[in-house]
N, C-alpha and C positions, 0 to 999 in steps of 0.2 A: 188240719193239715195245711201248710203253707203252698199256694198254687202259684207256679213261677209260670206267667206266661210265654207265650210261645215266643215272641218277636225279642224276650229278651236270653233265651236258650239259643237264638240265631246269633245275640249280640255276643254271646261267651264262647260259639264256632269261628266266631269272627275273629273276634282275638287272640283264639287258638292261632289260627290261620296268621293271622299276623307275627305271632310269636315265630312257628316255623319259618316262614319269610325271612324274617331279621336274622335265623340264628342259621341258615345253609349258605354257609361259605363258598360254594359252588355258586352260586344265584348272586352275583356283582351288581355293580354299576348300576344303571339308568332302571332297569327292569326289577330290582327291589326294591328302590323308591318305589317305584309307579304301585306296586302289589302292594306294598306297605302303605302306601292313600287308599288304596282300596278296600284293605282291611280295615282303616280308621273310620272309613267314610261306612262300608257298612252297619261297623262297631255305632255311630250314631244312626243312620239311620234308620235299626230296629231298634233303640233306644227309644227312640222318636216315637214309631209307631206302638210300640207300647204304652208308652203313656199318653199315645191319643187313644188307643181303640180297649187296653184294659184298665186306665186310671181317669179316662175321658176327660184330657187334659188338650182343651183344643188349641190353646195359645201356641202349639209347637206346627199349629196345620201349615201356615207358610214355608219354613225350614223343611220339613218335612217332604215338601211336594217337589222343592226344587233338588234336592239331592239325588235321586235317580237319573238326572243329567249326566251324569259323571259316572256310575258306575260303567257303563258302557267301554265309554273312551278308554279309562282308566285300564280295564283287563286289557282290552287289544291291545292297547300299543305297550303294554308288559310285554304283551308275545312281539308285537314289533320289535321291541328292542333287543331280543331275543334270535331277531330272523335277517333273512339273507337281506331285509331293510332298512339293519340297523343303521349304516352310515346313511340314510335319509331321516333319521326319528328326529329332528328337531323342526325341520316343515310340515313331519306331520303331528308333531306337538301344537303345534302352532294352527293347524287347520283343525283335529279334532278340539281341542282346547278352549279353541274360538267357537265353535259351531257351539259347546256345550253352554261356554259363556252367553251367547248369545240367549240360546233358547232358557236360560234360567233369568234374564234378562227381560223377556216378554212374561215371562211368568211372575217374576217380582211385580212388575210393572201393573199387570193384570190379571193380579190373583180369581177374581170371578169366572175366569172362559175354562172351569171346570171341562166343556168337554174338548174342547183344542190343546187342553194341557194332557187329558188322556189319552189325546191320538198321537201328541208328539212325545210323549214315554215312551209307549208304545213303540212309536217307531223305530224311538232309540234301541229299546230292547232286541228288537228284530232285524234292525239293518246289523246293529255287532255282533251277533248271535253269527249273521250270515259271513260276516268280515273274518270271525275266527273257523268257521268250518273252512272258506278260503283257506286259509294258512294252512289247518289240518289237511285239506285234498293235497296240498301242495308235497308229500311228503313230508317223511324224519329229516331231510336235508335243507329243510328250510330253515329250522330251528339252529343254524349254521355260527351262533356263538355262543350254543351250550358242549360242555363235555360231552361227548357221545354217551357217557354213561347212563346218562342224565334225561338224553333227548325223549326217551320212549316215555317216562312219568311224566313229564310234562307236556306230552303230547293226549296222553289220558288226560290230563286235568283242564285240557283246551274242551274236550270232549265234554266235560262236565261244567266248565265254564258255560260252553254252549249251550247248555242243557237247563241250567239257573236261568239264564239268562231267555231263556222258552219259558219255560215254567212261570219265570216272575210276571212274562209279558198274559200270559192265559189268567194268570190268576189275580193280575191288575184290572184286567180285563171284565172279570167275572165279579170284583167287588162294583168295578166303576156300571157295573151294569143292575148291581142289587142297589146302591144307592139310590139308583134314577129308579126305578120300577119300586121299593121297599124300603127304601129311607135307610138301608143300611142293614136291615135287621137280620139277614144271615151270614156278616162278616166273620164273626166265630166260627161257625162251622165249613166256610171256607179257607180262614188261617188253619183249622186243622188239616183239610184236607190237604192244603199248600204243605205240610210239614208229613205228613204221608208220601207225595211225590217225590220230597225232597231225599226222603231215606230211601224211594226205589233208584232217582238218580246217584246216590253215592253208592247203592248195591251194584247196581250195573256199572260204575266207575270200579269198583274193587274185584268184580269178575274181568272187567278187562284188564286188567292189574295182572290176571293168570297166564292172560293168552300167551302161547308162544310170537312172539315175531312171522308173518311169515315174507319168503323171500320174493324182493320185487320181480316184474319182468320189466323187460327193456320195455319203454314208452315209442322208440324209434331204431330204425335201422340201425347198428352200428356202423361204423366209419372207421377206416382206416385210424385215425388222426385219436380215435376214443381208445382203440385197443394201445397204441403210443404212449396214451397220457395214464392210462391203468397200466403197464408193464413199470412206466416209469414212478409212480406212485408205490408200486409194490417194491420197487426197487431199491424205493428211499427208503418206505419202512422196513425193508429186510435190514439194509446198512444199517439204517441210526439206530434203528428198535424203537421209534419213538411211540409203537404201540403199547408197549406195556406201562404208558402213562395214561391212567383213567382219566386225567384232564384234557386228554385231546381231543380238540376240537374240528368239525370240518374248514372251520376257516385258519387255525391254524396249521392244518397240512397243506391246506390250498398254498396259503403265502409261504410256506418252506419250500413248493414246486415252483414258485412262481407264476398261477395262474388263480383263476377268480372261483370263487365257491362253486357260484352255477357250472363253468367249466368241465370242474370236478365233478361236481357230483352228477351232469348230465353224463359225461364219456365213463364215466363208473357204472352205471344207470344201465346203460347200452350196451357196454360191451362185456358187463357180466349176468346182468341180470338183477344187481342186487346193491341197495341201497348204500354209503359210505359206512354208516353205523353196521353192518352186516360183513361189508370189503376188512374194515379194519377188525372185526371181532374176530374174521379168520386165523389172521395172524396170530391175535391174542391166544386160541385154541391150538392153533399148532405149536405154539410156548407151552403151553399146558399142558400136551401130551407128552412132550416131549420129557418137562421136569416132573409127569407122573412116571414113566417109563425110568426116569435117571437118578430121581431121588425118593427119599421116605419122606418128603414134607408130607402135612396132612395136608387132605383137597381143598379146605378154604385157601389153606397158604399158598398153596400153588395158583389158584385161582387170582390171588393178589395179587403173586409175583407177576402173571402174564399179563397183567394191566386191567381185571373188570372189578370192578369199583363193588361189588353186591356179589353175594353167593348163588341170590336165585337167578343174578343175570349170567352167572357162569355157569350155572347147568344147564338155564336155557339154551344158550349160546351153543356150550361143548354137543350137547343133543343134539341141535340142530346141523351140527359139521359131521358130527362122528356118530349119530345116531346109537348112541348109551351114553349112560350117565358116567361124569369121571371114576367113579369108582369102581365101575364096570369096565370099563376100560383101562383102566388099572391091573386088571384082576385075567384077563386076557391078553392084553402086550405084552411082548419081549421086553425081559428087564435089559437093560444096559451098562446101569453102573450103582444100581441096590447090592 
């Protein structure tokens, strides 16, 4: 039987990963690039470790050691370019970019300080690791130049970013520690275990995949000035409808009001309780009811028509406003024009 090792089953997830990247039309600009290096950059470097630790191919150990610099940067500032700091991501291209350069830099230089080089992996792993739960505390409204459609998956896979990026850092940790004590000799049975953890973090990434949404609370007092900028928010989307475009975005209704994301999305925040991706999905549900009550479309269709991009994000959604599912609601409303 042919045994494929493990580090190059990571390098065909990788590619996976990269394929999807490239082909979601939704995911633009600066923040496909960036995921698309980081899918290549992975793509080599279990390549790499394959053919040092199953082909015991050690010509590739320099290459090898200096590419975990980059993984790091490379995911955050995805989500940077992503978030309420995109129009800053070119300073901080430029500062994480450099720091990475740098430290690959002292490592080319001085391939021997094996343990200086595993404390600044390390580091790397664990300072980004903490930079994207940052972003994740920060709310869905930080994620402020994706489709609200959008924002809740990608906020799951910051979550699991997170979680790769723990993982990678214990279990770097736990060879750079059998080296020095064992010469090495139970690196296989830590790549196993490494690939064990790996399928509980993507199980625990696909249960939160289930959870419903739930509804924020206000962080702060509301303020006269919040209730203001949410009547008049609800106002435009009544007039234009521009909810039932799944590509809307919170920085796109920000600039149609004339004010700043954070703006938004704090006097949203406060003065109802509930997220923009939650503000605007209302709308979309009360279209939804409305063309279940008026027409025989089927439920997915209607679901499209009211702007939510996914059928499971419209049951969730419709449940959480109307507590029953569209069909159920269907099936008890007054018709109006069936």
């Amino acid at each position: 039987m042919i045994s494929v090792p493990l580090p190059l089953f990571l390098t065909g997830l990788a590619a996976l990963f990269g394929a999807l990247v490239l082909t979601r039309a939704w995911l633009a600009g600066p923040a496909k690039a960036l995921f698309a290096l980081l899918a290549a950059l992975i793509m080599v470097e279990t390549a790499l470790v394959a053919l040092r630790f199953a082909y015991d191919v050690q010509d590739v150990l320099v290459i090898q050691r200096l590419l975990p610099f980059w993984i790091g940067p490379l995911l955050y500032l995805g989500y940077v370019a992503l978030s309420d700091r995109a129009g800053r991501l070119q300073p901080a291209l430029l500062l994480h970019f450099g720091l990475a350069a740098l430290a690959t830099a002292i490592v080319a230089a001085w391939p021997e300080i094996r343990i200086v080089l595993d404390v600044m992996i390390g580091s790397s792993y664990a300072l980004y690791a903490l930079a994207l739960l940052h972003i994740w505390r920060g709310g869905p409204d930080r994620l402020s130049q994706l489709g609200l459609a959008h924002v809740a998956f990608m906020r799951r896979m910051m979550l699991v970013g997170a979680g790769l990026l723990g993982l990678t850092l214990m279990m770097d940790t736990l060879i750079a520690l059998d080296f020095a004590r064992n010469e090495g000799a139970n690196v296989g049975r830590l790549l196993s275990l490494a690939s064990l953890m790996l399928i509980v973090i993507l199980a625990g990434a696909a249960l939160l995949s289930l959870r419903n949404p739930k509804t924020s609370q206000p962080t702060e007092t509301p303020r006269d000035e919040d209730a203001d900028l949410s009547r008049k928010a609800a106002a435009f989307l009544t007039d234009s409808r521009l909810f039932v475009d799944p590509q809307l975005s919170l920085t796109r209704l920000a600039r149609r009001l004339g004010v700043t994301d954070r703006a938004l999305s704090e006097a949203i925040n406060r003065s109802t309780g509930k997220n923009v991706s939650q503000f605007i999905n209302d709308f979309r549900v009360a279209e939804a009811a409305r063309l279940l009550q008026e027409t025989r479309d089927a439920v997915g269709a209607v679901g499209e028509a009211a702007g939510f991009l996914t059928r499971s994000n419209f049951y969730s959604e419709f449940n959480r406003v109307m507590g029953q599912s569209p069909g159920a609601y269907r099936k008890t409303a007054p018709t109006t024009g069936r």
